[in-house]
N, C-alpha and C positions, 0 to 999 in steps of 0.2 A: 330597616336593616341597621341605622344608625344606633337605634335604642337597644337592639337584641346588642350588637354588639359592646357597646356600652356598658351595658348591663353583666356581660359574661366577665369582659375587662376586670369588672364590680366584684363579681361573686368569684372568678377564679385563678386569683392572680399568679398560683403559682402552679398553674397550667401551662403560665404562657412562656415565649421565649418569643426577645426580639432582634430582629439582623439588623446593624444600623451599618448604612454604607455612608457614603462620602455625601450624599445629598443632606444628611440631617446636620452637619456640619457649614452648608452652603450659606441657610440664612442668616441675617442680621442679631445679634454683634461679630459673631464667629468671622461667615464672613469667607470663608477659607474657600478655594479653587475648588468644583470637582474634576473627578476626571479627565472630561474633555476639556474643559478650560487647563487646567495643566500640561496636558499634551500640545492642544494645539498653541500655548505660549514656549513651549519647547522647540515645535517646531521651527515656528519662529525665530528663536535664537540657533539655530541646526543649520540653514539655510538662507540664503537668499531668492535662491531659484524658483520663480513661481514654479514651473513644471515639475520639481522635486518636492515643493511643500505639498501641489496637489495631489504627488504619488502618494506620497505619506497621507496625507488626511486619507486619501479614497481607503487605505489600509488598516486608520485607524477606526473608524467607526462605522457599526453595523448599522448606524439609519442608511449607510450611502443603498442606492437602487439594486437590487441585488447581491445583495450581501447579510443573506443567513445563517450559513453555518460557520463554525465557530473556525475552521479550517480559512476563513473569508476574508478575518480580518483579526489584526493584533489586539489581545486582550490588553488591559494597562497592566498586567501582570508581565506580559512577556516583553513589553517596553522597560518597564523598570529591570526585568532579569538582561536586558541587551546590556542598559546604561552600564549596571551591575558588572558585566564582562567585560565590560569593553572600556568606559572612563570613570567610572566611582564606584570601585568595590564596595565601600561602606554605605552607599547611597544616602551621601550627605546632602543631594539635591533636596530629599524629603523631611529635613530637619524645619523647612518652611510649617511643615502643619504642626509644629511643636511651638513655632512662638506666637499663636493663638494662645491668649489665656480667657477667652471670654465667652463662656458657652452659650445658647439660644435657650430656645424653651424645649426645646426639641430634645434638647441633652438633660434639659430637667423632670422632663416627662417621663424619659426611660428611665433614671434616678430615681423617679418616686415607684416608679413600678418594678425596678428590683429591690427597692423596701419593701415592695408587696411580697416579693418569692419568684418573682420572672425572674428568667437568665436572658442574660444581654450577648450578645456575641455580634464582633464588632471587625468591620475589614480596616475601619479609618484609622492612621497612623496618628492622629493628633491624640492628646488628652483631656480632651473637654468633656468626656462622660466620668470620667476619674475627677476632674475637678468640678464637676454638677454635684456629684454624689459629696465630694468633701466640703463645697459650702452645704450642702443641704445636713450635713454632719452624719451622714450615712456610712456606714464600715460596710466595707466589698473589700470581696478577694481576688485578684487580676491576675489571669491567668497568661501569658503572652508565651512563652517558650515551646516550645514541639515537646520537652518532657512535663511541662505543667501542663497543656492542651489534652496530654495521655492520660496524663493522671485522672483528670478530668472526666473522661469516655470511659476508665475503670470503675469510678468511685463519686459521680456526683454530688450526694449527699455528702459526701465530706467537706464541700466550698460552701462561707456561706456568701451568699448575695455575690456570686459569680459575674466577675466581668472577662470574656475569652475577646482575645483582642487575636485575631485568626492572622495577621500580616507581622505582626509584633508592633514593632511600634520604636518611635523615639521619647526620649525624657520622660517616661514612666512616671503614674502618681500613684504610690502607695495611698493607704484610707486617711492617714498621717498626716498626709499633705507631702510628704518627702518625695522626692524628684531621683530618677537615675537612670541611668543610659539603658534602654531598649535592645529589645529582641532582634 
């Protein structure tokens, strides 16, 4: 399997499209929280109550024993949309995965393979696939905004080497290297 797959990677690069979540961000130098290490360090500061952190955890995640559908338990979407209404309109708590500047291999694999013609589409709020692609001296077009994401779903061929960063994002990295405040 390993080989067929390899192999297609090989031949048809701009077949592919890849979804990078918060896990390719996790290993070394990056580095950065995922998900659940986020939430449950939130918690944490939320709390002192054993009984109220265990409410919450049991709510946040669906490995708990029953708990499959999505009705189950809080997605990190709908935690960040609480924080959102409730203490940081601008969710400056998330401005944490923007002072990573040091991307893994992970971020330089998907860089090499939007050289190739993949599209990248990306939930992580940091910028270490913007700054893979800009040591690697790669020019990509980042797409982050609900009217670039459209433009996008109209007209693909018009982006080259597309990065859709689908959450938006803080501290944006143009192909330039230039830095600016996020979606």
């Amino acid at each position: 399997m390993s080989n067929n797959m390899d192999g297609f990677i090989k031949e048809h690069p701009t077949q592919l499209a890849y979804l990078a979540g918060a896990g390719i961000s996790v290993a070394p130098p990056a580095a950065l929280p995922g998900a659940a290490q986020f939430i449950t360090a939130l918690t944490e500061k939320i709390t002192d109550d054993p009984t109220l952190k265990a409410a919450i955890t049991d709510r946040l995640f669906i490995e708990t024993v029953g708990k499959r559908f999505e009705g189950d338990f809080l997605r990190f979407e709908g935690v960040l949309s609480c924080i959102r209404l409730t203490i940081d309109p601008e969710l400056e708590l998330l401005r944490l995965y923007s002072s990573c500047t040091s991307p893994n291999a992970y971020h330089f694999f998907l860089a090499r393979q939007l050289e190739q013609g993949a599209i990248l589409l990306t939930t992580n709020f940091d910028n270490l696939l913007e700054r893979a692609c800009h040591a690697l001296g790669i020019h990509y077009t980042l797409l982050a905004t609900d009217e670039e994401l459209t433009a996008f779903g109209k007209n693909p061929d018009a982006f080259q080497h597309p990065i859709l960063k689908l959450h938006g994002g803080y501290d944006l990295m143009n192909s330039d290297g230039t830095i600016w405040q996020g979606a």
